[in-house]
Structures are given as structure tokens and as C-alpha cells.
C-alpha positions in Angstrom: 15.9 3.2 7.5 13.3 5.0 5.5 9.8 3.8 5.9 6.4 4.7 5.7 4.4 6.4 8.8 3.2 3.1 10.8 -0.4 2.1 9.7 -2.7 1.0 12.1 -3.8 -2.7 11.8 -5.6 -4.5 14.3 -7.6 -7.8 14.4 -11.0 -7.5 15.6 -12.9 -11.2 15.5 -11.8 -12.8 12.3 -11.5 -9.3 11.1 -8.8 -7.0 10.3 -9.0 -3.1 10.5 -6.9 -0.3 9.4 -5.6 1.9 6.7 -3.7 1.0 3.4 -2.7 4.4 3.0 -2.7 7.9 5.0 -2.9 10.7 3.0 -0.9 14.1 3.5 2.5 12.2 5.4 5.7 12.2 3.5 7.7 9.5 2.4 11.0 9.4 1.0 11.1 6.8 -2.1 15.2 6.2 -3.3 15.4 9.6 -5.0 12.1 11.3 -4.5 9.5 12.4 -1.8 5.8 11.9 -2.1 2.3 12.7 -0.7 -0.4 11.1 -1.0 -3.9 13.6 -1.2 -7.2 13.1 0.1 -9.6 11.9 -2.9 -6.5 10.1 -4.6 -8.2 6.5 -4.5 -11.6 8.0 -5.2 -12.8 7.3 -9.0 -10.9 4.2 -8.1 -13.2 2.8 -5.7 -16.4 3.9 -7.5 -15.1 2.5 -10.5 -16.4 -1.3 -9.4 -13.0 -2.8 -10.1 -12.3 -5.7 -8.1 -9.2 -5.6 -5.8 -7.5 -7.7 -3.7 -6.5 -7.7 -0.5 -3.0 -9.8 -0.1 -0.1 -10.9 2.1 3.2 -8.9 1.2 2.0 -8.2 -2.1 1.7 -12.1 -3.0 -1.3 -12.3 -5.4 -0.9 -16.5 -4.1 -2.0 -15.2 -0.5 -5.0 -13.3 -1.4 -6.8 -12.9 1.6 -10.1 -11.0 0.7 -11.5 -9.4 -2.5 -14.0 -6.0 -3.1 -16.0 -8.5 -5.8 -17.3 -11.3 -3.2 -17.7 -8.7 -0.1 -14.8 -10.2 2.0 -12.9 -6.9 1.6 -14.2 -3.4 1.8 -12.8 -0.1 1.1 -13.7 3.9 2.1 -11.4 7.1 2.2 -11.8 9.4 5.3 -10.4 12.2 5.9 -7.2 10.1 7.3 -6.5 8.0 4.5 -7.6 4.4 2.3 -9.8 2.7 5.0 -9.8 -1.1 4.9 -11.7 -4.1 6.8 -11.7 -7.4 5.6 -13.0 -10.8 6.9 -10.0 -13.8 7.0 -10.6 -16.7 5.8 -10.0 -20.2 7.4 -6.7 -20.8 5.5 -3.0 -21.3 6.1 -2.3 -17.8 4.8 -5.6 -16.2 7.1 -4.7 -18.4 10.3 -0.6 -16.9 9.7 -2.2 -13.3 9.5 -4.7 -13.4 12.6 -2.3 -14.5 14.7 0.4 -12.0 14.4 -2.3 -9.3 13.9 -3.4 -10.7 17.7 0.1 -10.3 18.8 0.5 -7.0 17.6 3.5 -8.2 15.0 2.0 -7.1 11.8 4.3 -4.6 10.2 0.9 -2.2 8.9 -0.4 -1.9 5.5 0.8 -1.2 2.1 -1.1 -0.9 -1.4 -0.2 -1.8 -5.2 -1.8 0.9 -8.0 -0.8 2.9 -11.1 -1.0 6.4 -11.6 -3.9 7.9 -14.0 -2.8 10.0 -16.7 -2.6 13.7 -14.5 -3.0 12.0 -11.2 0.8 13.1 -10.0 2.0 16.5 -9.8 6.0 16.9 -9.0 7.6 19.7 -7.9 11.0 19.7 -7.8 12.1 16.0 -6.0 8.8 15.7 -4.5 5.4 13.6 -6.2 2.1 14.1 -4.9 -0.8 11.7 -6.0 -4.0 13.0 -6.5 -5.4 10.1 -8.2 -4.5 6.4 -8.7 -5.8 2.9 -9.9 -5.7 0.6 -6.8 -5.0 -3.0 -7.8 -4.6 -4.5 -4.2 -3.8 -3.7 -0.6 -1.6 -5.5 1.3 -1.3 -6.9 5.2 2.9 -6.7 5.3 4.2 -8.6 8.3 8.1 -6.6 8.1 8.1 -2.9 7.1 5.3 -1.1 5.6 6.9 0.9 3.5 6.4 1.2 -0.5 9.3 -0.3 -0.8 7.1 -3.6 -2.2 5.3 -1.6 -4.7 7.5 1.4 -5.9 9.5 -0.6 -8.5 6.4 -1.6 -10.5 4.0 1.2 -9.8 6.2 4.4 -9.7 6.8 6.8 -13.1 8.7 9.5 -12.7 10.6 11.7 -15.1 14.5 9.9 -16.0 17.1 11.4 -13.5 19.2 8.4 -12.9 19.7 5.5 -15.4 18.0 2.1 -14.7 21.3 0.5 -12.8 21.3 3.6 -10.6 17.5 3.1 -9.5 18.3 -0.6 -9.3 21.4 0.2 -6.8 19.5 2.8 -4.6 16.8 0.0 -4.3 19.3 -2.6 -3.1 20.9 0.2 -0.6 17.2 0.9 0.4 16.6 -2.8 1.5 20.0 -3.1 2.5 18.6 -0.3 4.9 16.4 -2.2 6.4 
């Protein structure tokens, strides 16, 4: 199974803790390798944009949100900082729980790449600087498995049905 180094989640009150992203590890995604660098999610979060922090990519379990306060965001030198309060729902009470348990899988995000914000060599991608849309709690694997489909541009090397195969085989994987 291929995932994504572990991210560090943890409930602390009605809060969670932890990182979305950790910059400089390498991940394998189906037919490529990628890094994330320090500064990537910068003009992002100084942009203003709102984003949303979800459950497993679900935009119908938002859990918290840059534009009310309930979520907030900082890179460090270790990656995409989060902490976000959770709310009093069905969604919140599902999340606080396993966080308390220590059965939350870690953290994922959802972005697009700016225009010169990736730099490949050879099979491996390094992001320098994306548009964050959301993060994610993700109670199985946190992997990019959830956003790679829709977020991911790379240069054709296999045809559509051969990226759609390697995806199944991936989750199959897991």
C-alpha cells in the first residue's frame, strides 16, 4: 500500500490539531513521485479565500471554514498547520470521538496547481505553489488518493483508461 507519511491529528477540547500537509516527504501517486516545498500554500493563504475544512473530502460534512474563524491555517517549517473548533453536529460529534480514540486516519487537502507552481523532473513533481480549496480530517488512509484524480496535471504518459486502472489497483491496494 502506498500512502502518505502519517499526519499528526489530535483532539484537544472541541479542537482538532495537526497538519494537512508536510512538506519535503515523498509520495508515490500511480505513476509519479511528488514533494511538496515549503512556501507552496503561501500566496494561497494570504490570498483571503475561504476554505473548508471537511470529512473525507465531502463538501456535505464541512466541519470548519477560514471565513467565520472556526478554521485556521499557518505553514511552518514542517508543513500546512491546521486547528479548527468542531461543531455540535452529527458529522463534529463522529470526528471528536475517533480523534479521542486515536482512530483518525491523519489529514489530507484538496487544491489546484498555479500556472508554474510544479516543476517535474523526470517521474517526480514538486509543488511549489498551489490554490488550497479545503483540508480534510480522513478517518481511513491519508493519502492523496482522495484528491489526486481531480487536482493532479501532469504531462500525458498513459491514456485516460490506464490512469483510471492504476487508480482502481491503487485502492484495490488498500
Amino acid at each position: 500500500m502506498e500512502t502518505r507519511a502519517a499526519h499528526e491529528v489530535r483532539a484537544e477540547g472541541r479542537k482538532l490539531v495537526g497538519f494537512a500537509a508536510v512538506f519535503d516527504q515523498e509520495t508515490r501517486i500511480t505513476d509519479f513521485r511528488e514533494v511538496i516545498k515549503r512556501g507552496a500554500f503561501a500566496a494561497s493563504l494570504a490570498s483571503g479565500k475561504d476554505i473548508l475544512a471537511l470529512v473525507d473530502h465531502d463538501s456535505g460534512k464541512v466541519l470548519a471554514r477560514t471565513r467565520s474563524g472556526s478554521l485556521r491555517l499557518s505553514e511552518n517549517e514542517r508543513g500546512l498547520a491546521f486547528e479548527l473548533d468542531i461543531p455540535d453536529t452529527s458529522a463534529g460529534r463522529d470526528v471528536l470521538a475517533l480523534a479521542a480514540r486515536g482512530d483518525l486516519g491523519g489529514a489530507s487537502f484538496g487544491f489546484t496547481v498555479e500556472a508554474s507552481g510544479e516543476v517535474w523532473s523526470g517521474d517526480k513533481r514538486e509543488l511549489r505553489a498551489v490554490t488550497l480549496h479545503e483540508i480534510s480530517v480522513v478517518q481511513s488512509f491519508p493519502a492523496y488518493s482522495g484528491t489526486s484524480v481531480q487536482a493532479r496535471s501532469r504531462p500525458a504518459t498513459r491514456t485516460t483508461a490506464d490512469r483510471r486502472i492504476a487508480l482502481l489497483d491503487l485502492e484495490a491496494a488498500r
